[in-house]
Structure formats: C-alpha cells, structure tokens
N, C-alpha and C positions, 0 to 999 in steps of 0.2 A: 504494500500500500504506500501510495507516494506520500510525502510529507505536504505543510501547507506552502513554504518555502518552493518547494520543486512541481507543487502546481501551481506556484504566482510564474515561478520562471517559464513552464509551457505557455502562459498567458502571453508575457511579455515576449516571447519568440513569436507570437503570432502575429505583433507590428511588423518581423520583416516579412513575411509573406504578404500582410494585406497592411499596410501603413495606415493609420486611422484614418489622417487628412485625405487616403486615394476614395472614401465613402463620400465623398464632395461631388466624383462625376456622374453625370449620368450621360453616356453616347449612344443609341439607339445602336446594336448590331448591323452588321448590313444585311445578315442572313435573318433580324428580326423577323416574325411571321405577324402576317395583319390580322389584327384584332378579329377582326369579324370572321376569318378562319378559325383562329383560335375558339371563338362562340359557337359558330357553329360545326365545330369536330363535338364540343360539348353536347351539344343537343339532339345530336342524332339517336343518344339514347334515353331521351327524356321524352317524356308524352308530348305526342303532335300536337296537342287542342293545346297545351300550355307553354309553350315556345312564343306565340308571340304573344302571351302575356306578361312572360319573362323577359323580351323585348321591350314591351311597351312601360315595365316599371324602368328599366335601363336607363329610356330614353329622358324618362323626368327630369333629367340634372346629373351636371358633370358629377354630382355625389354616386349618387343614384348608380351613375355607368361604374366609377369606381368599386360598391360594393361589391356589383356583378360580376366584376373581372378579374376574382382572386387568381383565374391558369393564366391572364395576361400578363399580371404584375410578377408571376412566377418564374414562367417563363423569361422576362428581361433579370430579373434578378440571379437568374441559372446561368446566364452569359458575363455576371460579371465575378470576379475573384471572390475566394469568400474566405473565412478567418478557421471554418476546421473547428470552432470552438463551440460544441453540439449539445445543444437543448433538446425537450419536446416543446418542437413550436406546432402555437393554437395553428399556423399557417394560414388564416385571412384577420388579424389581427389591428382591422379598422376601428375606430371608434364607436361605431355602436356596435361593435361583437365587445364592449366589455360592459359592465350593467351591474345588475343588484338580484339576488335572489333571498330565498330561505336557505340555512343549514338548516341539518336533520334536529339541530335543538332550540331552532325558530328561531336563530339569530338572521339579522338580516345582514348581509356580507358583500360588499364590493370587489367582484373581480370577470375574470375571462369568462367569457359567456356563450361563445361558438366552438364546437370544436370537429367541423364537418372535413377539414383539411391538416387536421395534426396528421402531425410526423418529428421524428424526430430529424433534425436538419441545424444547420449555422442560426446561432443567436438572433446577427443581425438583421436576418430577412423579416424576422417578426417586428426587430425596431425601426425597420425601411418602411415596413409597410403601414406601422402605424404615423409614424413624421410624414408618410405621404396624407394618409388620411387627413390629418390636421390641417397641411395646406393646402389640400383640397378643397377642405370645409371652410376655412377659413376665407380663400377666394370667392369661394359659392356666396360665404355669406356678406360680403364687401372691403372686406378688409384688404389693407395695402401689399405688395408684396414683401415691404421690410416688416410689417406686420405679421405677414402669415409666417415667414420665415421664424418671425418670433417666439409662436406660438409651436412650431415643428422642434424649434433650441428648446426649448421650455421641456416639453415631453421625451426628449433624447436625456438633459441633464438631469429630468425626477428620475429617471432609470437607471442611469449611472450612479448618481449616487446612493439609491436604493443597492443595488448590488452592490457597492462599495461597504455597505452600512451590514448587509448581511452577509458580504464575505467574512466579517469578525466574531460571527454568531456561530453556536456550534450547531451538528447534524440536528437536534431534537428541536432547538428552538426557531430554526425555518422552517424545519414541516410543519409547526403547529403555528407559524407566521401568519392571519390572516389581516384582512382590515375590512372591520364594523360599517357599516355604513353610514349609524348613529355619529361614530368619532370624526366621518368625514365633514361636519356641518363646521366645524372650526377652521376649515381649508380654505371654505371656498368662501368667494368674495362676500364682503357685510354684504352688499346690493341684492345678490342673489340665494341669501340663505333661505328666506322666505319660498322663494321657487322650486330651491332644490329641498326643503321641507315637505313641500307638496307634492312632489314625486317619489318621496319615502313612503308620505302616508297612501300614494298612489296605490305602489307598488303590495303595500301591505293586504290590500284589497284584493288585489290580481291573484283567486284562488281558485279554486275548483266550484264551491259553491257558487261566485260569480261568473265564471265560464258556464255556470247550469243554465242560470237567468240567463244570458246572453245568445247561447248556443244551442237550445231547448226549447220546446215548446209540449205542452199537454195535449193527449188524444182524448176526445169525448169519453173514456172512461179513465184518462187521469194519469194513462202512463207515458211517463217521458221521453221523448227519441229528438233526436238531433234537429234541425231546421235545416231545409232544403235552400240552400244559395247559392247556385252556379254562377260561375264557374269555380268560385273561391271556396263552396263547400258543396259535399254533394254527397247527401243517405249514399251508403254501399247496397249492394243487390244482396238478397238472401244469399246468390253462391257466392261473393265476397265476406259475407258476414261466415259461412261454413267455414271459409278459408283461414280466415284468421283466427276463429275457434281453435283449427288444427295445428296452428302455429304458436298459440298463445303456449301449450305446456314446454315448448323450444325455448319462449322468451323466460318462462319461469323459473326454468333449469340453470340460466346465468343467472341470478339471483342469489345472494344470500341465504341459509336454512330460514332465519327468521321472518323476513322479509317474503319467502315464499307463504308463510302461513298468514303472513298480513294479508297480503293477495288474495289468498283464498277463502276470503272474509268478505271480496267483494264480485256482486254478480255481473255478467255482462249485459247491458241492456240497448246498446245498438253503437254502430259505427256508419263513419264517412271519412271521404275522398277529402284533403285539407292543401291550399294552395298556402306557403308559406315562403318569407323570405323577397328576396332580390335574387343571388346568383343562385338560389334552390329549385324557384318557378321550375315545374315541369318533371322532377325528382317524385317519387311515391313518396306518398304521405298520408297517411290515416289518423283520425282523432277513436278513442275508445270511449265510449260513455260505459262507466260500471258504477252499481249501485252498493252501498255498503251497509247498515243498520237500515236503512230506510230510505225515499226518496231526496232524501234533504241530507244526505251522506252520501256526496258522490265523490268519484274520483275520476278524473279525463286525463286518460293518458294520449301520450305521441308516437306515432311509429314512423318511422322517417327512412325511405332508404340511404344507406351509406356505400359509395362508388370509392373510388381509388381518391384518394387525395391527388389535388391537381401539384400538389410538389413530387410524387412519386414519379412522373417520367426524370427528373433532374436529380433524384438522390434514391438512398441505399432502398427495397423495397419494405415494405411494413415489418415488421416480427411478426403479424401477426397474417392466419389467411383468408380470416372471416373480417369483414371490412367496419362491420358493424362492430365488432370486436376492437378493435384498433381505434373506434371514435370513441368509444365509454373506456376502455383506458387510459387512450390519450388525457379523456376526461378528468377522471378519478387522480393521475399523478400532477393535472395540471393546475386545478381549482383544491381550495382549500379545504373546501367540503363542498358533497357532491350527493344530488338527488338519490336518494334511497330509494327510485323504482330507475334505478338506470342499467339498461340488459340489452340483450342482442337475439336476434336470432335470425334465420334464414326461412323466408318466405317464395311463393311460388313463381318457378322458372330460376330456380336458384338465385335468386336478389338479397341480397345483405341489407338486416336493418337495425334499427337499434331503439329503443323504447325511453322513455321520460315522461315524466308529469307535461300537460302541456303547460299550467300556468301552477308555480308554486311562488307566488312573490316576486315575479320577476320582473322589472321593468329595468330601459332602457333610457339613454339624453335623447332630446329634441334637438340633435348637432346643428339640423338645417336652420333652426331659429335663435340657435344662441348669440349673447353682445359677445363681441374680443374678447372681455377680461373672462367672461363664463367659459368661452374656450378653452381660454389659458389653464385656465383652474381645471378642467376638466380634461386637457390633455394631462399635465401632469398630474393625476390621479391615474390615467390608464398608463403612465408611464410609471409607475410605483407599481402598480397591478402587476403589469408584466414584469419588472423586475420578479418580484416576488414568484410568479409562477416561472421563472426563467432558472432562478437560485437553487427551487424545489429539484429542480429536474435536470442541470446540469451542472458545469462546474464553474461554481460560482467566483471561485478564489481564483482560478484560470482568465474566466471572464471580467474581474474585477480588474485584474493586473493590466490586462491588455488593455481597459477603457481606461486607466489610471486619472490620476487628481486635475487634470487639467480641463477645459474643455474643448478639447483638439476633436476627438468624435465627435462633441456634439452638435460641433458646427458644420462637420462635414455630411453628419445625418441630413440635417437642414436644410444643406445647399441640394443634399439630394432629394431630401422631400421639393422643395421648390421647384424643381426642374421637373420631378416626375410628375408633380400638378401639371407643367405645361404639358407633358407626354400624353397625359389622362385629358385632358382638353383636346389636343388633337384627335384622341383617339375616341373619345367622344361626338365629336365632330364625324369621323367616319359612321360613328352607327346611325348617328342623321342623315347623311348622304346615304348611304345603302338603307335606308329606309323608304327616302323618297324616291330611287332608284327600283325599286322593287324587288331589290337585292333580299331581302328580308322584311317579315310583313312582323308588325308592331301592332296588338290589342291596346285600349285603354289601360293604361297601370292603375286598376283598380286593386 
C-alpha cells in the first residue's frame, strides 16, 4: 500500500503529462464528428414516436442542447490529453444533475443527482463539464463573458479546495462526508436565502403521496390507476403490465434481504410508459404505482432503461455486464447516501434497467432563471459536491497534489468552460439549421 507522500508524488507527476495551465485550450479536432451525427447514432435505439421530442426539448436553449449532448461533450473531451488521475465520474455532470434528495434517515442532503453515464474515467472531465455548464448558463442567462468566466473560476476553485481540504481527512471520515442541505442556507447569498428556503421546503413535499395526487386519478369505484397523458405519460397495456410483473422478482433479487421484505409489503396496482429528462427522451421508462397499508400508502417507483455510458466508447469498458448494474453502483459509491429501492434488473429483449423511487424529496435549481451572484453560489456548491463525490471514489491525495494551492487549474478550467460555451452555441446553432432543413424533425419540448 503506497504511503500519502508517494500518492501526493503520482499527483504531482501528472502536471508533466497534462500541465494544469494546457486545461485553458479548447481546439475542435479536425476528425471532430458533427453533433447531429453524434444525436442521431444515439437515437436509433430509442423509440421513434420520442426522438423528436427529444429534439424538440434540445432545441429550447443553448442550455437545453447542452444537457442533451452529454456523447458530444465526450466525445471532444476523449481527443484531448487527460491526467490518468481516475475517479467514478457521475459522466454528465451539468448543473442541474446535482440537487437535493432524502437519505434513508430523512435527512435532506445536497449532492450528485444523475448517474445515467458513470464510469469510472479522469477527474477532470467531470470538472470540464461542469465549468462548461456554468458558462453556459451563465450566457443563456445575460451575463458578461468576464462574468461567466467568473462564475466557471468560482466552481473549478470550491473543488479544488474541497479536495484539498479532504485530502487531510482520513478513509472513514470522507465516506461519511456529506453536506445537509439545511447547512447550505448560510452559503448562499443574504438576497436569495428566502428563495433557496422555498425550494427546500419545495422539495420536502416532492413525495410519493404527492406524485399520487398528481399522477392518479379514481375509477367510479374508487380505485387508483395512473392518468392517461400522451405522449409524456401513457397507462401500459395488460401484456406490459404481465411483463413487468415477471421482471419485478429480477429487480427484487438486487435488493437488500431487508428491503426485499419492505417491498413485499407493497401491492402492484398499475403502471405507465414515462417521458423523462433532456438527453433521456426516447430511453424506456416506466413509472410503478404500488399500494402499501392502504390507498393513501403509496409508493411510485422508476424503471429507467440503462445503455452503455456514452464515455465507454473513449475509456476502459464497465466492470460491470448488466448496464443497469453499473448505474446503481456507480450510484451507491458516488452519492453519500442512496435511495433504498435502488436495483437493476433485465427486462424484455434483453434491455438493462435499473429501478428508484420516482420522487423521494428530490428537487433540483431553476439555473435558467437565476441573478449572477445565485449562480455563483450555486456553482460553487456543485463544485464542493463533486469534490466530495470525487474524494469518495478516487485518489484524493493524488488529485489534491496535482491541482495544488495555486489557482493555475482553475483558471485554465474556465478558459475552457468559456470556449466550450462558444462550441455548445455553435453547435446549437447546427440542431437549428438541421431542423429547419428537415434534417431532423423536432416535436414541441413539452
């Protein structure tokens, strides 16, 4: 076992291979592939009817196309050097993939919140992607370019020194690392505590009994079934509802002993077809309605299929061969604490999928409508997140060394979140032109 000494030195060896300041460029390859390739090699295995819906949410805003193009951002990121220095990255690790849930002992907790493209891969690609996020957002939402930039430094330095701060901490006292959501109210700006108050107690709300009221309605004798609303929700057929019956003892089996007897506490009482996300549109996805003591005891789970991470054509393949496998551990090493109905199993025509609560507390920021300083405050909050989910899972003291006390990376991150805003604008701009070309047919982003 190496010492802490002899992992700060693999750190610091990794500025000669990747120099901090060379995270400043960004040059488009020339063998780059066009975006809208890259989309549509995606979609040919996701349902026809929801392709250009998936399209059409894209098309709303240069955000908007950003979240969708976690294989684009990949992709360019695979052509550039990387530092070797290996995490489990979330792998689309934008601004609203980090957010607020429940732990299993009701605390409310701020951290990673997507994990449809973990893998384990280079640090940095997670903190590229998210400094890109911010100037992204930050442009969308008016701010200057010396401004957005500011806001990209801002989110590179909470993570620097977050790592720095837990490379001094021993093994037991990072795993059990979290950050409350409650304690975040002292961070953010006086102006916006109020607001960010009201998306605590938001969030607190966001549960299954409220998913009942919203996603439900009563049959003339009183029992519950899902609401019909195409194309974004759609009752399953009797032979879908058999189907998932027969897969359900599959998802139960990845489960905990205990947790399987919770389960089995609750009845199945109907399912549907569920449209979810930005770059998910068009992926299988079912919601579960199950009953537990009574009608006013419910639980709604998600069953979401899981495909290849779009960073697996670029790095090592999964450890794992069940794909849905691969997202609830990525899960579990990467979040502090982690949904207690979180399982996998394999559904029909062989498709990998993985199971969660659909709403346990969860909410997300309103990126598109935040002032500058709510940004700032809020990238560096996801920039502390990922530290901490970055520490858990790899080597921290390695990582520390390399990004060392100055802020040489974290201006370089910046310079390249900046530029990759411009990339993501341009490339934005393509899914509008092949829209209006008839290149690609775009639904309403409802």
């Amino acid at each position: 076992m190496t010492t802490p000494s002899e992992r700060a030195a693999r750190g610091r060896a990794a500025r000669k291979r990747v120099p901090r300041s060379s995270h400043g460029r960004w040059i488009p390859s020339a063998q780059r592939p066009h975006p809208i390739d890259v989309l549509e090699r995606q979609s040919q295995d996701r349902l026809p009817d929801l392709v250009p819906l998936r399209y059409g949410r894209m098309a709303a805003s240069p955000f908007a196309f950003f979240r969708g193009a976690a294989a684009v951002m990949a992709a360019d990121l695979a052509a550039q050097r990387h530092t070797g220095l290996t995490v489990q990255l979330c792998g689309d690790a934008h601004l609203l993939n980090f957010g607020v849930y429940a732990s299993p002992e009701r605390t409310l907790l701020f951290d990673v919140n997507d994990f449809d493209e973990t893998l384990p891969g280079p640090f940095e690609w997670d903190v590229k992607r998210l400094a890109a996020s911010v100037a992204v957002a930050a442009l969308q939402n008016g701010s200057s370019r010396p401004r957005a930039h500011r806001a990209a430094l801002l989110a590179t330095e909470s993570y620097r020194t977050a790592v720095r701060r837990l490379a001094g901490l021993g093994e037991l006292a990072v795993w059990y690392e979290r950050i409350a959501a409650d304690d975040l109210l002292a961070l953010v700006h006086r102006d916006e505590r109020a607001r960010f108050a009201d998306r605590l107690a938001r969030a607190r709300r966001r549960t299954s009994l409220q998913a009942l009221a919203k996603l439900t309605e009563a049959d003339p004798t009183g029992v519950r079934h899902i609401v019909d609303d195409p194309p974004l929700l759609e009752r399953a057929t009797d032979i879908d509802r058999v189907t998932l019956g027969k897969v359900f003892s599959d998802y139960r089996s990845s489960l905990a002993e205990e947790r399987r007897i919770l389960l089995d506490r609750y009845r199945f009482r109907d399912a549907a077809r569920k449209v979810v996300g930005v770059g998910s549109v068009g992926t299988r996805c079912f919601v579960l309605l199950l009953e537990g003591r009574d009608e006013d005891d419910p639980l709604i789970l998600q069953i979401k299929e899981a495909g290849p991470s779009v960073l697996e054509t670029y790095l090592a393949p999964s450890a794992y061969g069940h794909q849905g496998r691969r997202v609830v551990c990525g899960q579990r090493l990467i979040q502090a604490a982690s949904d207690i109905f979180l399982g996998w199993m394999t559904g029909p025509e062989e498709r990998h999928f993985y199971w969660r609560q659909l709403r346990d507390m969860k909410g997300s920021a309103e990126v598109e409508t935040m002032s500058p300083a709510a940004l700032r405050d809020y990238a560096r909050l996801c920039g502390r997140a990922l530290a901490r989910a970055h520490a858990r899972t790899g080597d921290r003291i390695a990582i520390a060394a390399y990004l060392g006390g100055s802020d040489v990376f974290d201006r370089g991150v910046a310079d390249f979140a900046l530029a990759y805003a411009g990339q993501n604008a341009d490339d934005y701009a393509a899914l509008g032109a092949a829209i209006a070309a008839g290149m690609v047919t775009a639904a309403p982003g409802a």
